[in-house]
N, CA, C and O atoms as a MOPAC input file, in Angstrom:
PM7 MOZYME 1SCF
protein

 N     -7.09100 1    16.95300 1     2.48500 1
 C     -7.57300 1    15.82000 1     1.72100 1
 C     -8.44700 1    14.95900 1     2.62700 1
 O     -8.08400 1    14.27700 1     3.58500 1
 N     -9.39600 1    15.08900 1     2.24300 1
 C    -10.78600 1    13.60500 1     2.87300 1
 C     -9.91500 1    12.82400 1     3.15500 1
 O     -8.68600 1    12.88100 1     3.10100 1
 N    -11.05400 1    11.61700 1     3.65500 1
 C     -9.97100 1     9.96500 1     3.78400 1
 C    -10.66000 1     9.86000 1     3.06500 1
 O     -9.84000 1    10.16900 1     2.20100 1
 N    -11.99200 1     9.59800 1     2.21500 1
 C    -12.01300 1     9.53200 1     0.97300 1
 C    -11.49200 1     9.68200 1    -0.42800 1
 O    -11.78600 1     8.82300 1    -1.25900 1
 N    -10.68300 1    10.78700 1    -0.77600 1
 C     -9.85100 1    11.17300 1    -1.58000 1
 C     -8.15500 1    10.56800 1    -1.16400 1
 O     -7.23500 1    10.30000 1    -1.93700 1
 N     -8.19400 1    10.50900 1     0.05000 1
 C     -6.85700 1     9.64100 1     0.33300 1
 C     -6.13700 1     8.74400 1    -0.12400 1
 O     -6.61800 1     7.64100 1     0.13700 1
 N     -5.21100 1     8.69300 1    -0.68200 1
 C     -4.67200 1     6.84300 1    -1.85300 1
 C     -4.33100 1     5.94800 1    -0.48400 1
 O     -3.99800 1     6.12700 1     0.68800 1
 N     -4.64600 1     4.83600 1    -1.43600 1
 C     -4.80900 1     3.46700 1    -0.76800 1
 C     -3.66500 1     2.57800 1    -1.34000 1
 O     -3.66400 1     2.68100 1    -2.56700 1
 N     -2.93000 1     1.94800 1    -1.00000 1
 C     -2.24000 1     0.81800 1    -1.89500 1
 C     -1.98900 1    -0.43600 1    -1.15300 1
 O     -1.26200 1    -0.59500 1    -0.17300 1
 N     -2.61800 1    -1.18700 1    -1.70100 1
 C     -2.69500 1    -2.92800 1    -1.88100 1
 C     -1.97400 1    -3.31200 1    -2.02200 1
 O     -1.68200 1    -3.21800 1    -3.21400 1
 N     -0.88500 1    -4.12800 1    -1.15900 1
 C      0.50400 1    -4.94900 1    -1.05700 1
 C     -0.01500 1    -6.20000 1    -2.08800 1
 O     -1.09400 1    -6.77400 1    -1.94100 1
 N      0.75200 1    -6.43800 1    -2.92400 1
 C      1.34600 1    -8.06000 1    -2.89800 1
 C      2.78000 1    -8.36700 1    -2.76400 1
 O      3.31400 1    -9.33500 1    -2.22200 1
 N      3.05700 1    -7.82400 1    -3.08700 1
 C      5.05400 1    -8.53400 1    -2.57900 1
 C      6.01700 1    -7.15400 1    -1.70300 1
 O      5.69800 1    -5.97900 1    -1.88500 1
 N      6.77000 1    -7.41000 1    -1.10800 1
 C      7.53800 1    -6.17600 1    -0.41700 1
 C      9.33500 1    -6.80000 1    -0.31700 1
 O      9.62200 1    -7.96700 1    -0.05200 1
 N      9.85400 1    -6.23000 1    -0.46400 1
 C     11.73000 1    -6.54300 1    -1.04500 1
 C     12.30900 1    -5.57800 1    -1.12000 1
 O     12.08000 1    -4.59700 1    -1.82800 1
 N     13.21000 1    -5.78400 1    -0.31100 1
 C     14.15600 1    -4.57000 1    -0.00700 1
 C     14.77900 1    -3.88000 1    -1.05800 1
 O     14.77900 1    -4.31700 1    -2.20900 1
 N     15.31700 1    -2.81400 1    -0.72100 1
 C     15.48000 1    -1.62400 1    -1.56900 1
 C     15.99100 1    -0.66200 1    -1.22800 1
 O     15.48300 1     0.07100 1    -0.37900 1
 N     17.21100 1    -0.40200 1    -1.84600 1
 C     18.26800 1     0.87400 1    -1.18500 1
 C     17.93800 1     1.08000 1     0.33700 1
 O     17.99200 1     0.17300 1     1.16700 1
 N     17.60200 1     2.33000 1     0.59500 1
 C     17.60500 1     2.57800 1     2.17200 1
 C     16.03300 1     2.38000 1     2.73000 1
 O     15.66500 1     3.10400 1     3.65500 1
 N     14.94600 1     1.21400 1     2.05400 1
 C     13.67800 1     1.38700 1     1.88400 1
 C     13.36500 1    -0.08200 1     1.32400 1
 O     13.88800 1    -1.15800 1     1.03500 1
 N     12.17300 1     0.60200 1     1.37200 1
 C     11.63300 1    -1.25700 1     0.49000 1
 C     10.48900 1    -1.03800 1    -0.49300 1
 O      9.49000 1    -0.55800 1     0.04300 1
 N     10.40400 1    -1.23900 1    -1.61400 1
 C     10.19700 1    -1.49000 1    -2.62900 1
 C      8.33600 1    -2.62700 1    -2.69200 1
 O      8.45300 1    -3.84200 1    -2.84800 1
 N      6.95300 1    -2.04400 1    -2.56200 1
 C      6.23300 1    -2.95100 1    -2.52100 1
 C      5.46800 1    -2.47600 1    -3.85700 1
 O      5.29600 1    -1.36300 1    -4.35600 1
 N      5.00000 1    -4.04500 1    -4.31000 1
 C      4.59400 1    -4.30100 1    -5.56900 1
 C      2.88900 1    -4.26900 1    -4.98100 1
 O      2.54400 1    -4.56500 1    -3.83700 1
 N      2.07800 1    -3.87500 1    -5.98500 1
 C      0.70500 1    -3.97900 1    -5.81800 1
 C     -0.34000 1    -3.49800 1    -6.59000 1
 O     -0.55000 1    -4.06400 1    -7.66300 1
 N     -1.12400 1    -2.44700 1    -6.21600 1
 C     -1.97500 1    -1.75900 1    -6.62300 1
 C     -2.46600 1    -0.53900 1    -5.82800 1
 O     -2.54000 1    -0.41200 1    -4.60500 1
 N     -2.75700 1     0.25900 1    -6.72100 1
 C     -3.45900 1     1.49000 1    -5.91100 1
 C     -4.83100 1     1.43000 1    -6.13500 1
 O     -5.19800 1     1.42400 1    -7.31000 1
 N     -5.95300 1     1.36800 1    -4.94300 1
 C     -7.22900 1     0.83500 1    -4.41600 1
 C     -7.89100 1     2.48600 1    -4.55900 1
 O     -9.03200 1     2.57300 1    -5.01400 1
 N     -7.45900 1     3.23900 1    -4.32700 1
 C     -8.40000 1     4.36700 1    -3.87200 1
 C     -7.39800 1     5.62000 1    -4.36700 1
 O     -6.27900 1     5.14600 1    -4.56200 1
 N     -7.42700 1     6.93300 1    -4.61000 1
 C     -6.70900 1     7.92800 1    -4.58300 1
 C     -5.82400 1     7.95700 1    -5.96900 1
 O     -5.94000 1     7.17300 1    -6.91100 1
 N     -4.99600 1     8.95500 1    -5.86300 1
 C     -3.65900 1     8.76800 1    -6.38600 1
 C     -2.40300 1     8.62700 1    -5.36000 1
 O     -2.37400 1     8.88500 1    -4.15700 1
 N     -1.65200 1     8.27000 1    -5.98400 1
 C      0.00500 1     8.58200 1    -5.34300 1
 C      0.78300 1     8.85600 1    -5.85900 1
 O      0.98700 1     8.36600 1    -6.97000 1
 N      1.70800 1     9.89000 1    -5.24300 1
 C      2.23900 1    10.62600 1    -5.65400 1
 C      3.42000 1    10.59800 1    -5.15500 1
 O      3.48300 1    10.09200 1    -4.03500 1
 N      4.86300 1    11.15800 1    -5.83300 1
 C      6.06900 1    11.41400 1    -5.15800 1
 C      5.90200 1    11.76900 1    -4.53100 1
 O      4.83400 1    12.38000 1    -4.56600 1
 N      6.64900 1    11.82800 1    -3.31900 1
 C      6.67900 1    12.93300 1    -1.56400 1
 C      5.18300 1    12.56700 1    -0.89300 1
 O      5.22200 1    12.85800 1     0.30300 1
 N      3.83400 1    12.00300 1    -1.29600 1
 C      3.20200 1    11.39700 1    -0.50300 1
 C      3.82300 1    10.60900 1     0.87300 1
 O      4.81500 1     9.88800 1     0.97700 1
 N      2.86100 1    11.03000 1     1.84900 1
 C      3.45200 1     9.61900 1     3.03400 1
 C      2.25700 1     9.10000 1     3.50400 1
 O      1.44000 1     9.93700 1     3.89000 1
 N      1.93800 1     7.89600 1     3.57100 1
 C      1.51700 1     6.99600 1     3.65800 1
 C      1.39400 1     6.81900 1     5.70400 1
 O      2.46100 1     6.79500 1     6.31800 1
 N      0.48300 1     6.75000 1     6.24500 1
 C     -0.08700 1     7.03300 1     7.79500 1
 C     -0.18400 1     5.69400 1     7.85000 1
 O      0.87000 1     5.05900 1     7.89900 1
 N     -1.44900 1     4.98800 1     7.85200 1
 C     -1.78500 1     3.68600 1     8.23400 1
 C     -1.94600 1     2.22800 1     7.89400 1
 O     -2.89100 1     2.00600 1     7.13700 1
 N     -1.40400 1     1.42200 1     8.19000 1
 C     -1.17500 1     0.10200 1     7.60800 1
 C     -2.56500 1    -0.75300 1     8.54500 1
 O     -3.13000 1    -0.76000 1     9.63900 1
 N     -2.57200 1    -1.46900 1     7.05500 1
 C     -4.17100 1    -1.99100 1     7.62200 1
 C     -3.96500 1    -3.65100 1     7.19600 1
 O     -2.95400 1    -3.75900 1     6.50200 1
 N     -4.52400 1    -4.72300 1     7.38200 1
 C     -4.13500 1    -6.03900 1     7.16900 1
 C     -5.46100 1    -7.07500 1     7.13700 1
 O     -6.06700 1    -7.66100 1     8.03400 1
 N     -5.63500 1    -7.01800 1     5.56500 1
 C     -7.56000 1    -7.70200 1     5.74700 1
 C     -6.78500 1    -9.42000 1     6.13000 1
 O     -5.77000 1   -10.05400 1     5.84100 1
 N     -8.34100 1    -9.61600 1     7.14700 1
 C     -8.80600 1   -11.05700 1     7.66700 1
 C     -9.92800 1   -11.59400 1     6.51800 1
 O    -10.97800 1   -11.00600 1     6.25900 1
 N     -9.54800 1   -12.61400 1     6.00900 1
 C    -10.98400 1   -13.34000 1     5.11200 1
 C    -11.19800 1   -14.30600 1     5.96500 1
 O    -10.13000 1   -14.91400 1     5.89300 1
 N    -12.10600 1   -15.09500 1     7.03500 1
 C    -12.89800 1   -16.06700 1     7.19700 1
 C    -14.05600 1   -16.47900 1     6.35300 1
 O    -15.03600 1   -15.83800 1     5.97200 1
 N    -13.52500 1   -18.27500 1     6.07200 1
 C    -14.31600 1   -18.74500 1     5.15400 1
 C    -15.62400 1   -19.05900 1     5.89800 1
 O    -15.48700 1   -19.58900 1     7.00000 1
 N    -16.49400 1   -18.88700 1     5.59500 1
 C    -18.34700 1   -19.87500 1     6.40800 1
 C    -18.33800 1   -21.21800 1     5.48100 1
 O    -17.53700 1   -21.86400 1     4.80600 1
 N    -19.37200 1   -21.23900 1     5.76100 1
 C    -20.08200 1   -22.21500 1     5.04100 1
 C    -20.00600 1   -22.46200 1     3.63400 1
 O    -20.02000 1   -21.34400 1     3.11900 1
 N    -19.95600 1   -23.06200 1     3.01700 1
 C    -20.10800 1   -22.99300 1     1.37300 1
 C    -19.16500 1   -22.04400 1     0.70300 1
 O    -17.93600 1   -21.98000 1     0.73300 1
 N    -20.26500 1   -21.16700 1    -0.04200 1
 C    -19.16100 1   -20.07900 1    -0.82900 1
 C    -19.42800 1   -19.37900 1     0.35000 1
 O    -20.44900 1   -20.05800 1     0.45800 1
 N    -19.47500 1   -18.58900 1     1.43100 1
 C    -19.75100 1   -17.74200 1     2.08800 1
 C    -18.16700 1   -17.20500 1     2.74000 1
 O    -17.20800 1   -17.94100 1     2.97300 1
 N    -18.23500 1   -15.83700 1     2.92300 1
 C    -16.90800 1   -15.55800 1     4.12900 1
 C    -17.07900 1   -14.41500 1     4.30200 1
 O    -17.82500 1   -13.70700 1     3.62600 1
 N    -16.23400 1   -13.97700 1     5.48400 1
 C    -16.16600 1   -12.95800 1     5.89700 1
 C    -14.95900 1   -11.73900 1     5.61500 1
 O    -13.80300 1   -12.14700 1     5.50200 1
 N    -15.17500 1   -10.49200 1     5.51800 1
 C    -13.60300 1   -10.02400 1     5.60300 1
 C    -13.89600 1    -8.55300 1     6.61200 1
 O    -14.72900 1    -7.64700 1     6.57500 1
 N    -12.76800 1    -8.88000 1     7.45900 1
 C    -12.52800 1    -7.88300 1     8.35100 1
 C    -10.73100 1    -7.23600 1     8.24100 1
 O     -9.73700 1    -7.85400 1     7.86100 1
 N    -10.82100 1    -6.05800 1     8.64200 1
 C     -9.33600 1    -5.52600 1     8.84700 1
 C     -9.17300 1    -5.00000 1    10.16200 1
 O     -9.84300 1    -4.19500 1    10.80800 1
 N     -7.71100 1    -5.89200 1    10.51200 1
 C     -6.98400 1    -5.38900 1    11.91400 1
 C     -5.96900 1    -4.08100 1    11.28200 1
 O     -5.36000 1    -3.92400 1    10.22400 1
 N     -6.15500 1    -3.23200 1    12.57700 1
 C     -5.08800 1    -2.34400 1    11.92800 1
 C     -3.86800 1    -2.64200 1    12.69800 1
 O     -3.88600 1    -3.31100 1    13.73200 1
 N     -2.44800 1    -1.96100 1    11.99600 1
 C     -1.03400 1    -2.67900 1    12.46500 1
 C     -0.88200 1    -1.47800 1    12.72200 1
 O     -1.04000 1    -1.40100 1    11.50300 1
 N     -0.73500 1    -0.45600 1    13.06700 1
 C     -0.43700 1     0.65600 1    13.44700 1
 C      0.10800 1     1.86300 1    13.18400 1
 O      1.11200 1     1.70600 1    12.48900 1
 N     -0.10700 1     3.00400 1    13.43100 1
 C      0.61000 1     4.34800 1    12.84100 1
 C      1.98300 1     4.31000 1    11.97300 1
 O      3.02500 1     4.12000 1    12.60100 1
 N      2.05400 1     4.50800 1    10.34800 1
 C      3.37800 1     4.20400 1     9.64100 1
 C      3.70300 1     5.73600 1     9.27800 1
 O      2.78700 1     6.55500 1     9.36200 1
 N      5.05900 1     6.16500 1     8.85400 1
 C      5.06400 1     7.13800 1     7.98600 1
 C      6.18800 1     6.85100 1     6.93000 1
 O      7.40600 1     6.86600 1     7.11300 1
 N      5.39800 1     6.55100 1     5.63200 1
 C      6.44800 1     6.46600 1     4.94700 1
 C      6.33200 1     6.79900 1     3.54200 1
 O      5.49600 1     6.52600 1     2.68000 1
 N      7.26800 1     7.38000 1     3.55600 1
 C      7.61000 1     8.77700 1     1.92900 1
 C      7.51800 1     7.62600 1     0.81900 1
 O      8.16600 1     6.57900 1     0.80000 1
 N      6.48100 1     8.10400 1    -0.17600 1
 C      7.10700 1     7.90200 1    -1.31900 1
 C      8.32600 1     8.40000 1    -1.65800 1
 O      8.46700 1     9.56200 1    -1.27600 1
 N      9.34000 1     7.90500 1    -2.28800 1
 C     10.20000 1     8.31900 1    -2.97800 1
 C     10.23100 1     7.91500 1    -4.28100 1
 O     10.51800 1     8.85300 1    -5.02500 1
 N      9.98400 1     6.53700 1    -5.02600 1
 C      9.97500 1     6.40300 1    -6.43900 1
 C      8.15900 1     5.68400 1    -6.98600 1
 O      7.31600 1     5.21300 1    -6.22300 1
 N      8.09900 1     5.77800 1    -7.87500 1
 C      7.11200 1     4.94500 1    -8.57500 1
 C      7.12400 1     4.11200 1   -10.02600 1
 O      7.23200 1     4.66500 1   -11.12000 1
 N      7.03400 1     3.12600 1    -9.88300 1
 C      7.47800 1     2.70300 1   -11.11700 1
 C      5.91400 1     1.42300 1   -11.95100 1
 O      5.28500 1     0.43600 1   -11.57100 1
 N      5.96200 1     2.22000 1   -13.07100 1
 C      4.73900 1     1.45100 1   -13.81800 1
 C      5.32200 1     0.63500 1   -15.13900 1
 O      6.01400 1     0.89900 1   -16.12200 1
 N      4.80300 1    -0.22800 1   -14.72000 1
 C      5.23600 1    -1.17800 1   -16.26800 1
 C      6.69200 1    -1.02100 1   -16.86800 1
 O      6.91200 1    -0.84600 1   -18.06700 1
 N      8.00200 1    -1.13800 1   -15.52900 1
 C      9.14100 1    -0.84100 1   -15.08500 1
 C      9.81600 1     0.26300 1   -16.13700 1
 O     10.82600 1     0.00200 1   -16.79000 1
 N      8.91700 1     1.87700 1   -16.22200 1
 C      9.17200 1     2.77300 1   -16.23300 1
 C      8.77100 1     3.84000 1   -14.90000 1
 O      7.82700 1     3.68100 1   -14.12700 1
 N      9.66700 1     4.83500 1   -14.88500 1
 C      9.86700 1     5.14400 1   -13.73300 1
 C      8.58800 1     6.92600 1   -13.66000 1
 O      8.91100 1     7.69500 1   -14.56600 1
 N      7.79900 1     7.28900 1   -13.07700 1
 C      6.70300 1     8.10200 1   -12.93900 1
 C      6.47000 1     8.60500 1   -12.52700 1
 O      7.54700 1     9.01300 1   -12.09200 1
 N      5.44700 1     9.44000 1   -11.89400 1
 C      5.75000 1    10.53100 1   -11.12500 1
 C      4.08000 1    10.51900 1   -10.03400 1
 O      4.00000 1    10.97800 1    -8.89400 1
 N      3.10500 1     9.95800 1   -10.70700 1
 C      2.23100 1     9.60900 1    -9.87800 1
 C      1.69600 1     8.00100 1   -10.96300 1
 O      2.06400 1     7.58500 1   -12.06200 1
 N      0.51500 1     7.42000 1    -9.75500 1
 C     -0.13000 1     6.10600 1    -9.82000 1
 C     -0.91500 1     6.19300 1    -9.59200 1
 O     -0.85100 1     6.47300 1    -8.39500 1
 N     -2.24400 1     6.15700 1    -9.97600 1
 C     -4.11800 1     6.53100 1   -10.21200 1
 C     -4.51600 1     5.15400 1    -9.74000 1
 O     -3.74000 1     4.22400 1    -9.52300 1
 N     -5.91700 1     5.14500 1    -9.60200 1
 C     -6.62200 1     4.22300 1    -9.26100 1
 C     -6.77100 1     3.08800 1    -9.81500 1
 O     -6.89800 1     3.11800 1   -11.03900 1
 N     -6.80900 1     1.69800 1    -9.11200 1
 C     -6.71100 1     0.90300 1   -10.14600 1
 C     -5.46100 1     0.32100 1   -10.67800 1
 O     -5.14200 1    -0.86500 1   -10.75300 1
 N     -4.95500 1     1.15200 1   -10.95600 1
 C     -3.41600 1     1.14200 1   -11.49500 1
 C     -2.07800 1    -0.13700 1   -10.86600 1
 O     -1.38400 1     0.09200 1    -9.87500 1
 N     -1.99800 1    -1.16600 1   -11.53700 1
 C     -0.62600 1    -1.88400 1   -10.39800 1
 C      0.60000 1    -1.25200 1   -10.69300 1
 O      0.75800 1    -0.69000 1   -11.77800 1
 N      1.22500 1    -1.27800 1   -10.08500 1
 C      2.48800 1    -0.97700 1   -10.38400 1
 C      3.63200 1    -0.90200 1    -8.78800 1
 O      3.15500 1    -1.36100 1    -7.75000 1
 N      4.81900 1    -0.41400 1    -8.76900 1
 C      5.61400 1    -0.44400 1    -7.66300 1
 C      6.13700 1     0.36100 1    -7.27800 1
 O      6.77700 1     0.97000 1    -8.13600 1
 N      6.25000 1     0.95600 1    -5.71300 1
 C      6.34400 1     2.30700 1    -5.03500 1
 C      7.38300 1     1.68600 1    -4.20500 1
 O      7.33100 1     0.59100 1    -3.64600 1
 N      8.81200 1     2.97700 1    -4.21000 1
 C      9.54700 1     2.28700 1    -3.46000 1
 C      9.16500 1     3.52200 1    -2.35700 1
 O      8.72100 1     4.63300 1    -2.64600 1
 N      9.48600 1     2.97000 1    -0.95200 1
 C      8.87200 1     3.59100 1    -0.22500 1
 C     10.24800 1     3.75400 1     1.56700 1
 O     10.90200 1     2.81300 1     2.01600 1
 N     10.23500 1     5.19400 1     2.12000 1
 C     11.00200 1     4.88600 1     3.12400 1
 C     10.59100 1     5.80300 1     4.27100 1
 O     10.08300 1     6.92400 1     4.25500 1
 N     11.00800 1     4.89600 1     5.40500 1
 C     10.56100 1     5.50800 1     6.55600 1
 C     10.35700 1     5.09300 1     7.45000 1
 O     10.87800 1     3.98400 1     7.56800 1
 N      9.43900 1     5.62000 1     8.81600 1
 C      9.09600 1     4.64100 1     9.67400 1
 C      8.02500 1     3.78500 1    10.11200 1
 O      7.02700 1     4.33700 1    10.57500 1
 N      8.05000 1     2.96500 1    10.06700 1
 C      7.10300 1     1.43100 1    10.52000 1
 C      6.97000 1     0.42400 1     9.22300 1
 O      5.98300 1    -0.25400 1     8.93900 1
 N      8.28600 1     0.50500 1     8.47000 1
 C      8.65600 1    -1.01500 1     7.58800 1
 C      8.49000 1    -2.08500 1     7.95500 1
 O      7.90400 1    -2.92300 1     7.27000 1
 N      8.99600 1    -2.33400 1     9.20000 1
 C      8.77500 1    -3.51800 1     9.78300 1
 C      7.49000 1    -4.16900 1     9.94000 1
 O      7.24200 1    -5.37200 1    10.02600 1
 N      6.60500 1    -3.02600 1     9.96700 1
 C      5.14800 1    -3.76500 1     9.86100 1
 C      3.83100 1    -4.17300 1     8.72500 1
 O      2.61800 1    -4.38100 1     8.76600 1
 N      5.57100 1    -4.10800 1     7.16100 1
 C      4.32300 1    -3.85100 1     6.30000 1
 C      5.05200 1    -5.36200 1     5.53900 1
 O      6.17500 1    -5.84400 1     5.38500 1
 N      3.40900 1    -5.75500 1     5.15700 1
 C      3.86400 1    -7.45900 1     4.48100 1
 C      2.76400 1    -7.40400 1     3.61600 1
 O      1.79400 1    -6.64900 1     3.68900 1
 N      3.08900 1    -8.56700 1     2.51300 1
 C      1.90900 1    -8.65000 1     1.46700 1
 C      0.68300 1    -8.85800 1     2.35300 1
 O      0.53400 1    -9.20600 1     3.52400 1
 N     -0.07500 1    -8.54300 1     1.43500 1
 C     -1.61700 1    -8.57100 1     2.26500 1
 C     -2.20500 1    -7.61800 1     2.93800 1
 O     -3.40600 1    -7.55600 1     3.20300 1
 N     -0.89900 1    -6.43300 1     3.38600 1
 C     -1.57900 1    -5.29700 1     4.07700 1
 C     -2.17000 1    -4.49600 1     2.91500 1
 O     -2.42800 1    -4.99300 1     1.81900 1
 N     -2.40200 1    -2.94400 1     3.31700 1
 C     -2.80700 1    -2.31700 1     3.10700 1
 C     -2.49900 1    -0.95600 1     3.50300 1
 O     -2.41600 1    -0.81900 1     4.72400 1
 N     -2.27700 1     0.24400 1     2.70600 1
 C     -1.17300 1     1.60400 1     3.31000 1
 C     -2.26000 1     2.41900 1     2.94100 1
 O     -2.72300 1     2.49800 1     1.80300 1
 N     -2.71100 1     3.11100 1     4.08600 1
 C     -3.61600 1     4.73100 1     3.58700 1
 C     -2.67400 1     5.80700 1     4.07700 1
 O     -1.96500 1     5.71000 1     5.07800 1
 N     -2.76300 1     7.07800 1     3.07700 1
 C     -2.25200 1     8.25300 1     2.95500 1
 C     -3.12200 1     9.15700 1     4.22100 1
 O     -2.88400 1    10.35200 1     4.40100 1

């Protein structure tokens, strides 16, 4: 799979969850899928300028691996999440600790 074709998902909230944690958001790019794992956590910077003006840059937080295990859309439970799409992936594995609203998870 490209990193183009790769799924993307857009944090807004993250809350624990059985042996895992549970983040609410959107999927930006790709699909996702059960048994997907998720590599890199990314964390956009917006600096405001002048007026309406700003900037946005992303720091990356570092190498994650973590399994899908559930997906849930419009709190039914699914089997993949398309582009675009919000909904909530509970997710487990290693580098939880480094994922907070605002990041960002590529496959």
């Amino acid at each position: 799979m490209s990193d183009i074709d790769a799924a993307r998902f857009e944090i807004d909230g993250v809350s624990s969850y059985k042996s895992g944690v549970l983040l609410v958001g959107r999927c930006t790019r790709g699909q996702i899928r059960i048994g997907d794992v998720f590599k890199v956590a990314t964390k956009r910077i917006v600096v405001k300028g002048e007026g309406h003006n700003f900037s946005v840059s992303k720091e990356t937080l570092g190498s994650v691996s973590l399994k899908v295990e559930e997906i849930q859309y419009f709190r039914k439970f699914v089997e993949l999440l398309s582009t675009q799409h919000s909904g909530a992936i509970y997710v487990s594995g290693d580098g939880i600790e480094r994922i907070a609203a605002g990041c960002e998870i590529d496959a």
